[in-house]
Residue frames relative to the residue before (quaternion, step in Angstrom):
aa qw qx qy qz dx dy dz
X 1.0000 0.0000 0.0000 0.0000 0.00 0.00 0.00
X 0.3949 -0.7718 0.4674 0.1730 3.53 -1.19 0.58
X 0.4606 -0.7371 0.4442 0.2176 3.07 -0.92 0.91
X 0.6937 -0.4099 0.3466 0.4802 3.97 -1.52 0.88
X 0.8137 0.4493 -0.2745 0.2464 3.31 0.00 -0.83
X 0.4374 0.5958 -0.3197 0.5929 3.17 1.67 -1.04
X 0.6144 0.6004 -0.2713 0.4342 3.34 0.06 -1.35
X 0.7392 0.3699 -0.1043 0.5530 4.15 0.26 -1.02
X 0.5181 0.5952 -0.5512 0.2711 3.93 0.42 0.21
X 0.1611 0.6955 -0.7001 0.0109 3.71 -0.86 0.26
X 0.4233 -0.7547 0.5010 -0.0164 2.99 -1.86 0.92
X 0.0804 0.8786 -0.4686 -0.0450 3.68 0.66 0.24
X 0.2344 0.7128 -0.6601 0.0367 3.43 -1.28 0.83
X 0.0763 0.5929 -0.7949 0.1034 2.77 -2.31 1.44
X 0.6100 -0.5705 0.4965 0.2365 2.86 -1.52 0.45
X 0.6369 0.5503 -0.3186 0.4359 3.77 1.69 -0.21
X 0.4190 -0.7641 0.4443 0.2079 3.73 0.27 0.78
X 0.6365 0.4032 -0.3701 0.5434 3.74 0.84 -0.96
X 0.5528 0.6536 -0.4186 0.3033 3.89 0.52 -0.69
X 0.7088 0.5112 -0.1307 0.4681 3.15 1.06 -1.99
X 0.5565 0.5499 -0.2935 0.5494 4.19 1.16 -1.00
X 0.8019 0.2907 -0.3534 0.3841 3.62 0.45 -1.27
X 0.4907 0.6293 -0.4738 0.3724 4.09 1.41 -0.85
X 0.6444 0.6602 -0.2769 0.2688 3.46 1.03 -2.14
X 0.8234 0.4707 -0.0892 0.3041 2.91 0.93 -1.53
X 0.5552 0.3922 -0.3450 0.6472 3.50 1.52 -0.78
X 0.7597 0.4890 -0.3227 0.2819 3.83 -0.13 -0.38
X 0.6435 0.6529 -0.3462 0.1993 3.51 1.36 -0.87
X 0.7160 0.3852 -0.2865 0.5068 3.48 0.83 -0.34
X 0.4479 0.5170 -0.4654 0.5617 3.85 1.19 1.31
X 0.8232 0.1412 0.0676 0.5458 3.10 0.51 -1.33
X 0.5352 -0.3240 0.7391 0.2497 3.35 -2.15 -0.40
X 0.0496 -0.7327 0.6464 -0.2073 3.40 -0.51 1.67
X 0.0343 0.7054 -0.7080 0.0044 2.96 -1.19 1.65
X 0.2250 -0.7857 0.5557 0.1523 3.79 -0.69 1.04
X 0.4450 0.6527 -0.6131 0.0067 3.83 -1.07 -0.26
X 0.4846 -0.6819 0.4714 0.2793 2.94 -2.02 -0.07
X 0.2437 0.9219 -0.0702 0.2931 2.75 2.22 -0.15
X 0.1682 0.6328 -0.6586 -0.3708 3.76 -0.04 -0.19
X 0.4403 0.7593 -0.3857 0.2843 3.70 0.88 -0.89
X 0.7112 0.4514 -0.1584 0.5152 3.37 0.77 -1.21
X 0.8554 0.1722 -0.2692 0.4076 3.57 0.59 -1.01
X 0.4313 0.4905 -0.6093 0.4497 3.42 0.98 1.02
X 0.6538 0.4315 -0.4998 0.3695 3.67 0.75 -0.11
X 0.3751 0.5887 -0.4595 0.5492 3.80 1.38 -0.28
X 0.7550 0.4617 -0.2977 0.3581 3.44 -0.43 -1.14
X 0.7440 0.4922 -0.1630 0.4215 3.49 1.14 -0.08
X 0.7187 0.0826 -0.2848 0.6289 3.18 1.70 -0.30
X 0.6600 0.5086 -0.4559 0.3129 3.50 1.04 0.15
X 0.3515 -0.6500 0.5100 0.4403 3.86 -0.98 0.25
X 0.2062 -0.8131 0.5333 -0.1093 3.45 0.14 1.46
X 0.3350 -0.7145 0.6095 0.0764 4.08 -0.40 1.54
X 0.8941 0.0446 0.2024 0.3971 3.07 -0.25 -1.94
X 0.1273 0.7872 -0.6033 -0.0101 3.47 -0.48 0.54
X 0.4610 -0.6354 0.6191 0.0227 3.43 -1.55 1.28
X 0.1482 0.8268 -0.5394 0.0596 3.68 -0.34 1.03
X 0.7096 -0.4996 0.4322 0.2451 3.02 -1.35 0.96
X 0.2229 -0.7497 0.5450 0.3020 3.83 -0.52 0.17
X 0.6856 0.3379 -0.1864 0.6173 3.84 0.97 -1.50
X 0.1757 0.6880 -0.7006 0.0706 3.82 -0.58 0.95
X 0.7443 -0.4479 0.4032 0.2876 3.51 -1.79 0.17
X 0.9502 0.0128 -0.0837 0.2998 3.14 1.12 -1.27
X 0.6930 -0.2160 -0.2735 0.6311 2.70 2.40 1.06
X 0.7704 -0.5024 0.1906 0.3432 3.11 -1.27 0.90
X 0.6125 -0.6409 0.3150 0.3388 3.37 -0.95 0.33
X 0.5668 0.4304 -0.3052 0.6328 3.87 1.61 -0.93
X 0.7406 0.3933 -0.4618 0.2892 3.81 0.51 0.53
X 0.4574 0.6374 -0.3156 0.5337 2.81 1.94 -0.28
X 0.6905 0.4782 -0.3156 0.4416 3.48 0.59 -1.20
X 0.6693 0.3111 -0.3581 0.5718 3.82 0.53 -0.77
X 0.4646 0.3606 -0.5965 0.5462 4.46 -0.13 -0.16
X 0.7205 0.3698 -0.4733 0.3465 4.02 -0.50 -1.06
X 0.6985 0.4860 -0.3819 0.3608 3.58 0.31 -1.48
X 0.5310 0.6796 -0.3648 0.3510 3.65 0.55 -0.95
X 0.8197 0.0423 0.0491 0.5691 3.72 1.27 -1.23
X 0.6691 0.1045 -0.2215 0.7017 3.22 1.01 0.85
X 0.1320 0.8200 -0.5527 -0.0686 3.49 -0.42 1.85
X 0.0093 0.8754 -0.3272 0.3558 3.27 1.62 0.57
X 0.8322 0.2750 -0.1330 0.4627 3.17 -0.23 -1.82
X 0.4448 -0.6228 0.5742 0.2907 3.80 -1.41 0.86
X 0.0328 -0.6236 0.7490 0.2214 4.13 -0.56 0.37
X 0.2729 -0.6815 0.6708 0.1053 2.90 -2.21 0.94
């Protein structure tokens, strides 16, 4: 069984920084808040965090968000994309 906290992880990426500050900021004391603009970064999250839900950008810099979201499912089917 999982624990509350496990349970509360969410992942957000975009490439828009004020997005990620205003999500970070209304959400942090609900949840575990992971912010980046990264995909790079939040596939390295996705690896050590137990990561639930994750919120993805669609128009990113260095790929789209429904390609991210299917590369993530593929090795982490677990996590809920929004």
């Amino acid at each position: 069984m999982m624990n509350t906290s496990e349970s509360k992880v969410i992942l957000y990426i975009d490439d828009d920084k004020e997005n990620l500050d205003v999500f970070y900021f209304a959400f942090r004391s609900l949840y575990t808040i992971h912010v980046t603009q990264s995909a790079d970064e939040a596939w390295n999250i996705l690896k050590k965090e137990p990561v639930k839900v994750l919120i993805c950008d669609q128009r990113m810099p260095e790929i789209t968000g429904l390609d991210f979201i299917s590369k993530m499912l593929a090795d982490f089917p677990d996590v809920s994309p929004i």
